[in-house]
C-alpha positions in Angstrom: 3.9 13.2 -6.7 4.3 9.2 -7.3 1.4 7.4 -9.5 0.1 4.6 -8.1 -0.1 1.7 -10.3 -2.5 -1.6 -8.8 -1.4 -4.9 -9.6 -4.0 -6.7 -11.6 -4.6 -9.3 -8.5 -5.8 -5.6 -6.3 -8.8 -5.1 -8.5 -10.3 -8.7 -6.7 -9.0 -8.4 -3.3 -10.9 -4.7 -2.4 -13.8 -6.4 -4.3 -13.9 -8.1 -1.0 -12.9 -5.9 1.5 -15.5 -4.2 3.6 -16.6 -0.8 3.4 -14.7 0.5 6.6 -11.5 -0.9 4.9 -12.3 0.9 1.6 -12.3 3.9 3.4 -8.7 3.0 4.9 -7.7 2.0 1.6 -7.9 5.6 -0.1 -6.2 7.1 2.8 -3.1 4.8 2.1 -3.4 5.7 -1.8 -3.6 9.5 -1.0 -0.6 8.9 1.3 1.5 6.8 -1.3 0.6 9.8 -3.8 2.9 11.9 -1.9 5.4 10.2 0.6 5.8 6.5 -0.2 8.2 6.1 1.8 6.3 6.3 4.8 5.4 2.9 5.1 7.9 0.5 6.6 10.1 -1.3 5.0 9.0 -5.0 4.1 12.8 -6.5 4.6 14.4 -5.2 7.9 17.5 -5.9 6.7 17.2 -3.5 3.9 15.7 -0.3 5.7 15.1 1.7 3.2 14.4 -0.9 0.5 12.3 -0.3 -2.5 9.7 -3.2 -1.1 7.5 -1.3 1.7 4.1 -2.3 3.8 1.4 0.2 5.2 -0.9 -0.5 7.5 -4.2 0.8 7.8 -7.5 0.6 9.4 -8.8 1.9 12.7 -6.9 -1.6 14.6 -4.2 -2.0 12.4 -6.1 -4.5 10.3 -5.1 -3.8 6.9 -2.0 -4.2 5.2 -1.2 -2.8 1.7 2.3 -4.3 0.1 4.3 -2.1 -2.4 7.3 -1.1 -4.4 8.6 2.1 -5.1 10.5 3.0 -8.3 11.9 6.3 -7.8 13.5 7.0 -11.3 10.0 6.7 -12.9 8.0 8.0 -9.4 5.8 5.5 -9.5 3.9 2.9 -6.8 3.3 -0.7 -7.7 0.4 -2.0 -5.4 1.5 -5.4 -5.2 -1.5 -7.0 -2.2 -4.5 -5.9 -0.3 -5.1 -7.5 3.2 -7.4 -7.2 5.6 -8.0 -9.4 8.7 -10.6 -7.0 10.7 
């Protein structure tokens, strides 16, 4: 299991995200919980960089930026977005 760790700057952007997208939102947290990794990378040129994005939402509308730091299993939420 990871722990996932929100930037500061997180806290204000769900403040403004619509219900439907909170609901997304968890999802990706459970997800990061357990297989971080599964987003895709944020550099193409570095596939299996530390720097990941996940989409969410029922259209693809969210996106959730991150960075894994394996020695101390943790994810940094770095930015919520949400275009929906």
């Amino acid at each position: 299991m990871y722990r996932v760790v929100p930037d500061d700057a997180v806290d204000d952007q769900l403040d403004h995200l619509p219900r439907p997208a909170l609901l997304g939102y968890a999802d990706v947290l459970a997800a990061l919980e357990v297989a971080p990794e599964g987003g895709r990378s944020y550099n193409d040129a570095i596939a299996e960089g530390p720097m990941r994005q996940y989409v969410f939402g029922p259209n693809g509308e969210g996106l959730v930026t991150y960075l894994v730091l394996e020695r101390e299993r943790e994810v940094h939420v770095l930015l919520v977005e949400w275009i929906g």
